[in-house]
C-alpha angles and dihedrals in degrees: 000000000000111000109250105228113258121246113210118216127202112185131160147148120289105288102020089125092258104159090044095058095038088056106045082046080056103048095045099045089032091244123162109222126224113205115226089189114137094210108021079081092081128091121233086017097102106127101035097051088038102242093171089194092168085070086067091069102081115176092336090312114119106216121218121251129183127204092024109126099356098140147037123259113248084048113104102220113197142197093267095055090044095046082057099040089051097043079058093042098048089043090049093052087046105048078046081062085239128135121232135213135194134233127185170141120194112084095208089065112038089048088057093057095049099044084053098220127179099235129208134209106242108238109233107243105210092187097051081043095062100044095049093060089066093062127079123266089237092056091050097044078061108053093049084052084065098054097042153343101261105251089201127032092217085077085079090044099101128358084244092063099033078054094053088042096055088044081066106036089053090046085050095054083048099043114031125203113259131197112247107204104186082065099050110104107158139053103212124222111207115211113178125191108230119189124161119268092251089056097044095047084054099051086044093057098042092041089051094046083049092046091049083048099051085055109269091156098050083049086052095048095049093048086054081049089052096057110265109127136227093257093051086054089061086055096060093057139233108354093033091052105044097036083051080049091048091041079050098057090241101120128023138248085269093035091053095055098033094053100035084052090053103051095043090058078055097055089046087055096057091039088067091044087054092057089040084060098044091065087044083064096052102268109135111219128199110216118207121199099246093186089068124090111285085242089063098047081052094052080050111047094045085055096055079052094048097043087054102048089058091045086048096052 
């Protein structure tokens, strides 16, 4: 039986120092890097969701990256579009005779590269949707709590979204995703960046007070310009909703920073549940000391490479 090529994983909580460690791994083993990062899809939408694009940029190499800037904001991009965009991706970096590696954030994402589903686009049901809009939000909210635990919070955002998310979650308990082994053609290797909550809470504040200061209100307010409404803010997450509050009128200068920090402390936090739960399902992860010297989580990570190519040969 032929190997299949291992596909090396870094995932991590927000400000673990992902991209910084993904791209010095790249530009020493000559990688090209796809993004599973819910947000960093969206176009004009580089300092909220933490592009980091400068980081790309490794001793005067740019390194390549895939599914970064691929669609317009105001567009809701889902799992089953990126499931497709990185199966291209990751077939495009190989026919180039190239390795990838992946860098990311959202756990839904990057568990559903490495379960190696096939997945299926969920067909829209016009009569369950009807009669979903003459129920109440609450009874709703209900029935989708008896098919599964929310993965994201923003499927309670609006009744149009909780109503799509039930439609899936009821073709999924109908249809279940099967593995489709004539497709598989990687063994993925999962490396996560670990660092202590004091450290993390740190790196948070002083990310999000860089990230005011670069001008994420004035990105907010031009994608508003641009046509992208405020409900549609709410929809891209932390960053995207208080700074709409703040643009409303509805929270002040301090309330803006003090709320968004802390939730975003929050989402870090369930982030972390997220990878814990991803070992309790089976899936081995790596962790890598993110507190120590980039140099040194290089040195780590190429040697988790190197120790499973020779346990794969």
């Amino acid at each position: 039986m032929q190997n299949k090529p291992i596909l090396p994983i870094i995932l991590g909580p927000t400000a673990s120092g992902k991209t910084a460690l993904a791209t010095a791994i790249a530009y020493k083993l000559q990688y090209e890097i796809i993004s599973a990062d819910s947000r960093q899809v969206y176009k004009g939408m580089t300092i909220g969701t933490g592009k980091d694009l400068s980081e790309y940029t490794v001793q005067g190499v740019q390194i390549p990256y895939h599914l970064i800037d691929i669609v317009d904001a105001g567009y809701m991009y889902n799992l089953f579009e990126f499931s497709q965009d990185f199966a291209r991706a990751y077939t495009d970096i190989l026919q180039r005779n190239k390795q990838a590696l992946v860098c990311g954030g959202t756990g839904l994402y990057v568990e559903s590269i490495i379960k190696q589903y096939t997945m299926v686009k969920v067909p829209e049901d016009a009569d369950f949707r009807a009669a979903c809009e003459l129920r109440s939000f609450e009874d709703l909210k209900q029935e989708f709590l008896q098919y599964k635990t929310p993965h994201n919070v923003t499927d309670f955002d609006t009744k149009k979204r909780l109503i799509r998310a039930i439609e899936i979650a009821r073709y999924e308990h109908h249809h279940a995703p099967q593995k489709n082994e004539a497709t598989l053609k990687y063994e993925p290797l999962v490396m996560g960046i670990a660092i202590s909550r004091e450290t993390r809470r740190n790196r948070i504040e002083a990310r999000l007070h860089n990230r005011i200061h670069q001008g994420l209100i004035d990105e907010v307010e031009e994608l508003i310009e641009s046509g992208v409404t405020h409900k549609i803010l709410q929809y891209y997450g932390l960053e995207y909703r208080y700074a709409s509050l703040y643009i409303l009128g509805e929270l002040s200068k301090e309330q803006f920073e003090q709320q968004l920090c802390t939730a975003i402390f929050q989402f870090a936090k369930r982030q972390m549940t997220w990878f814990r739960g991803m070992e309790r399902r089976g899936i081995h992860v790596h962790w890598i000391d993110g507190e120590c010297a980039l140099p040194e989580q290089v040195n780590s990570v190429i040697e988790h490479i190197s120790k499973h190519h020779t346990a794969a040969k």
